[in-house]
VEXTIRO-553275 format. One line per field, with one value per residue (C-alpha): residue in one letter; chain; x, y, z. Coordinates in steps of 0.001 Angstrom, whole numbers, plus 500000, padded with zeros to 6 digits. Example, Ala and Ser with C-alpha at 12.3 -4.5 7.8 and 13.67 -1.06 7.14 Angstrom:
BEGIN
type = (A  S)
mol = (A  A)
east = (512300  513670)
north = (495500  498940)
up = (507800  507140)
END
This chain:
BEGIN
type = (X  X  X  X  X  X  X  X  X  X  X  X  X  X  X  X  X  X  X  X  X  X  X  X  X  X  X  X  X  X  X  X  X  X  X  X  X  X  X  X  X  X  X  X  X  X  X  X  X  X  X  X  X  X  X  X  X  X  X  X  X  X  X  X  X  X  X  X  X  X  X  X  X  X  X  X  X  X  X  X  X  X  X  X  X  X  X  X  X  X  X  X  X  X  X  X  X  X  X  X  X  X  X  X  X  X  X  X  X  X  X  X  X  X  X  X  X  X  X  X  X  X  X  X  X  X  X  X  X  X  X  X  X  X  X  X  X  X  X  X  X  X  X  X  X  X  X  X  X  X  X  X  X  X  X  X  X  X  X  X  X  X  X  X  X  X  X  X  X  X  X  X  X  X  X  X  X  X  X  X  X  X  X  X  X  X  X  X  X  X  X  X  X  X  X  X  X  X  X  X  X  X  X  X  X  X  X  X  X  X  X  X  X  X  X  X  X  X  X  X  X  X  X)
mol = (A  A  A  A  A  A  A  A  A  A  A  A  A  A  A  A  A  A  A  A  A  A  A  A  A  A  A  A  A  A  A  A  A  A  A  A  A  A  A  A  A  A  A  A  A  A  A  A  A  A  A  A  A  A  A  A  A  A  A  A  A  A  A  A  A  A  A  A  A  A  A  A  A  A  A  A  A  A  A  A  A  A  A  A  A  A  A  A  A  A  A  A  A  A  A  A  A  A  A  A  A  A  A  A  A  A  A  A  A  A  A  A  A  A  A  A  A  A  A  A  A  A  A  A  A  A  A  A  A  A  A  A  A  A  A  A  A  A  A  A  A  A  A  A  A  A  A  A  A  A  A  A  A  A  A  A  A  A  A  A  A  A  A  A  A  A  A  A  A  A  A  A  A  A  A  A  A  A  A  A  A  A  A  A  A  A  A  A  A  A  A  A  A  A  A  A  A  A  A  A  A  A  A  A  A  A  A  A  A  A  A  A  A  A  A  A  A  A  A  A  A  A  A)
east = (257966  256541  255122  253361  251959  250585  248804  247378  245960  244866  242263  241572  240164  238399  236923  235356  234267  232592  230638  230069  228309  226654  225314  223801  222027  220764  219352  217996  216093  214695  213263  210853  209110  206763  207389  207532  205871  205559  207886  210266  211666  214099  217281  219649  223177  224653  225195  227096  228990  229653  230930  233783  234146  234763  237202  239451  238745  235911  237806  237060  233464  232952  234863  231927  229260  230401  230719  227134  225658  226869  225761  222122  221943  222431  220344  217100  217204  214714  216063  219113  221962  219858  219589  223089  223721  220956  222681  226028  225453  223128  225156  228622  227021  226217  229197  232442  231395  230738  233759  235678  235141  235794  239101  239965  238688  239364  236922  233147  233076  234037  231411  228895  229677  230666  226920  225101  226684  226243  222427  221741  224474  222145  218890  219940  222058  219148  216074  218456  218354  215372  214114  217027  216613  213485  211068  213566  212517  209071  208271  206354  207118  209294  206392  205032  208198  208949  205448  206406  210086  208502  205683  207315  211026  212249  210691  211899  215222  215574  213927  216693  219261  218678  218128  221525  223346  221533  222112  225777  226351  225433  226834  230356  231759  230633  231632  234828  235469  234480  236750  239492  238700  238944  242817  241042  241755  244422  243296  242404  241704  244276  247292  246822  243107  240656  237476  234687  230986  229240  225656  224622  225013  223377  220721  220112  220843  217976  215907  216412  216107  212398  211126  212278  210198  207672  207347  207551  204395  202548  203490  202798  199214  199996  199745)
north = (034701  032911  030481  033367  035078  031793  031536  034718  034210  030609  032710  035084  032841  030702  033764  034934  030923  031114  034448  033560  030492  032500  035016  032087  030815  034155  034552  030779  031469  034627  032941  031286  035244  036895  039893  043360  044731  043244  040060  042356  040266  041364  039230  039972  038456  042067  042649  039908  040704  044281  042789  040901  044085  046135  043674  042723  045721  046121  043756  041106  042717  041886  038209  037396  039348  037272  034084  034164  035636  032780  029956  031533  032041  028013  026792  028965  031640  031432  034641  033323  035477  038811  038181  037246  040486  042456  040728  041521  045059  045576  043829  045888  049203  048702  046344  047677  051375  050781  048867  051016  054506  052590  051422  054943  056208  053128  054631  055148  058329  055986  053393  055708  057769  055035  052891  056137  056984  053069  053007  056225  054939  051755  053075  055580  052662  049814  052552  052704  049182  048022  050372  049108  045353  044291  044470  041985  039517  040344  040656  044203  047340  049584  052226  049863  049465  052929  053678  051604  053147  055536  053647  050326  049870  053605  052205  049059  049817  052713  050191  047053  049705  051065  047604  046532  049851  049627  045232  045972  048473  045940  043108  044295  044654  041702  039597  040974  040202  036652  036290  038168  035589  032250  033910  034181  037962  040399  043207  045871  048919  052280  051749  052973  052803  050264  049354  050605  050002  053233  053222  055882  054256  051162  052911  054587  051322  049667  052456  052291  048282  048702  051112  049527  046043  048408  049791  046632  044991  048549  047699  044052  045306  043689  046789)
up = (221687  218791  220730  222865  219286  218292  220981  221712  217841  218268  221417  218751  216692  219445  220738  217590  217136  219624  219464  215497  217158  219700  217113  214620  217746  218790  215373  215481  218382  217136  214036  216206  217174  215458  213275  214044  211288  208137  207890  209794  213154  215466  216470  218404  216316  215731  219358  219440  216606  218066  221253  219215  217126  220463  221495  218112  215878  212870  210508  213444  213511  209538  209317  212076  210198  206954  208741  210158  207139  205572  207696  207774  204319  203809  207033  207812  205362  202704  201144  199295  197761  198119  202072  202491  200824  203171  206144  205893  204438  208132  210327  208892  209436  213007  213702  211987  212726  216209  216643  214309  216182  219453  218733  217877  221157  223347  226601  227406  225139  222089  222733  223080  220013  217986  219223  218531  214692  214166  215071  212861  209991  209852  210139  206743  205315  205402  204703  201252  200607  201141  198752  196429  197384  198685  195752  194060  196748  197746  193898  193986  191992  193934  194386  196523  198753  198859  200592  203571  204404  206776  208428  208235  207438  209628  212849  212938  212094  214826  217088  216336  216456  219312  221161  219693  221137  224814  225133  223707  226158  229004  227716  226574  229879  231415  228855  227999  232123  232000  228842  230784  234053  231268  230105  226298  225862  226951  228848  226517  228491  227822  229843  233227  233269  234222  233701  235661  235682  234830  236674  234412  231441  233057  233831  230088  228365  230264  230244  226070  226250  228189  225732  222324  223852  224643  221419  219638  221454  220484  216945  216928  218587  222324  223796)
END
């Protein structure tokens, strides 16, 4: 039995190794796009955070979120401290409430509650800081900060939010099969249940995904 625990945890931690890694490199490869708006750029590191989050619980969700936070702070951040701080604080509201209100509710219902209340929780949590935090780094009076929350910071975070709830909800599934296939992760599902592809929510999730790029190239002036 104890060697069974052990090794159940020993996956654990190789699983969340491994998406930590595949978050860091998601955000690498983002660096190299331009902004949004402002010096606002998209990446894509909380969906993978969410997916371990979904499948080990938010305190998995936030080791991750701390993990990556700090190995960007001390490779290609040029933000220091105060974007270490801005990063976990973002990626903990959409991760650890996602993750949190879907291990209450363990079924499609939960995903898509818990994806929607972290998208809005983030969008209110990070309008909030930046007004708190961002003239520290940008070096303007806070006047000037608060004048862009609504034309600036509101869309972009509704747009990464949204883009993080829609590419989680495709991605969880699949991924959480292939671990399944590679014996890295018990099956998770309520007993007596199991897991089903929903077309609907396919469909909405892509349909979301199409018009958060589209929106993006409006804003960046591609469109």
């Amino acid at each position: 039995m104890k060697k069974t625990k052990f090794s159940i945890d020993m996956k654990t931690v190789c699983v969340l190794a491994m998406l930590s890694a595949l978050a860091f490199a998601a955000l690498w490869v983002s660096r190299v796009a331009p902004p949004v708006v402002l010096f606002l750029k998209y990446d894509p590191k909380d969906v993978v955070i969410a997916i371990g989050g979904f499948l080990y619980g938010p305190l998995a969700a936030f080791a991750v979120t701390v993990a990556v936070s700090l190995v960007e702070m001390v490779t290609v951040s040029t933000t220091g401290f105060i974007g270490l701080v801005m990063n976990i604080v973002a990626g903990c509201a959409f991760a650890c409430t996602a993750s949190f209100i879907y291990k209450k509710r363990r079924r499609l219902s939960g995903a898509v509650i818990g994806l929607t209340a972290a998208w809005l929780l983030t969008t209110a949590v990070m309008l909030l800081w930046n007004y708190l935090i961002t003239p520290l780094f940008m070096h303007v009076p806070r006047e000037e900060v608060a004048k862009l929350l609504l034309p600036a910071f509101l869309p972009f975070n509704l747009l990464k939010g949204g883009l993080n709830a829609a590419l989680t909800m495709l991605l969880y599934k699949p991924v959480k099969a292939a671990l399944k296939a590679s014996h890295l992760t018990p099956a998770l599902e309520p007993s007596g249940k199991t897991a089903k592809i929903n077309l609907g929510v396919i469909l909405v999730s892509i349909f979301v995904v199409i018009t958060c790029a589209l929106l993006v190239l409006v804003m960046q002036g591609k469109l």
